[in-house]
C-alpha positions, 0 to 999 in steps of 0.5 A, a space after each residue: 808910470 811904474 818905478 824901475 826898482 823897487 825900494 827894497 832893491 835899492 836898499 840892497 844894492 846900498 846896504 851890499 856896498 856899504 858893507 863891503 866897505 865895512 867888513 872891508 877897513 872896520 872889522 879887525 877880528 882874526 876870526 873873519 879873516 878874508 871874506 866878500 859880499 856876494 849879495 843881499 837879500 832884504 825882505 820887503 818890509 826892510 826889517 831883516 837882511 840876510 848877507 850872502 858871504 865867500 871865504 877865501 880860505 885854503 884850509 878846511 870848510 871849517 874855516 868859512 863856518 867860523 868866519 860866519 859865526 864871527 861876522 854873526 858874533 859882530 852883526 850888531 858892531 856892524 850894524 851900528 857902522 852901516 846905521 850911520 853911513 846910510 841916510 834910512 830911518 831904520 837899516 835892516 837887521 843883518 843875518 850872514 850866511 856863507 854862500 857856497 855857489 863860488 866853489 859850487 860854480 868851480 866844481 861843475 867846472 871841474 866836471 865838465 872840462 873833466 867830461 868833455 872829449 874835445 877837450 885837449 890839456 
């Protein structure tokens, strides 16, 4: 009988838990600011993960550039935290990347309330 998930899967759905933990009470850098995991993907050999971040921001997209190159600067600080609180011989590295599909889902939106005739505002 075949398993429900795979190994990979869970550990994406853990390590997805555990750093929202952590970004969330650990990391006091300025640079961070309000951010939110939106997912993990980990390669199937459990070697890297590439974490899917949303800024929360009004300013600029510069803003979620820098909180990016920040949880960059500390992925090893993080990576040490996440290491002891899950029970894995080795975690994955950890990659963060900004993930845009939020506002992305926002604008289309935007467009089609825009572009609907039934529509009454």
């Amino acid at each position: 009988m075949p398993r429900e998930f795979l190994r990979y899967q869970r550990v994406e759905r853990q390590l997805q838990r555990e750093l929202a933990g952590v970004l969330q009470r650990e990391v006091k850098d300025p640079d961070v600011g309000f951010v939110t995991v939106s997912g993990v993907e980990v390669t199937k050999d459990l070697a890297v993960a590439k974490v899917y971040i949303s800024v929360l921001t009004t300013d600029v997209d510069q803003d979620k550039r820098l909180s990016i190159v920040a949880l960059n600067r500390a992925a090893n600080y993080i990576h040490g935290i996440v290491s002891k609180r899950m029970r894995m011989r080795m975690v994955p590295e950890l990659r963060f990347f900004l993930d845009e599909s939020i506002e992305e889902g926002i604008k289309i939106d935007a467009l089609l309330r825009s572009s609907d005739p039934t529509n009454e505002k």
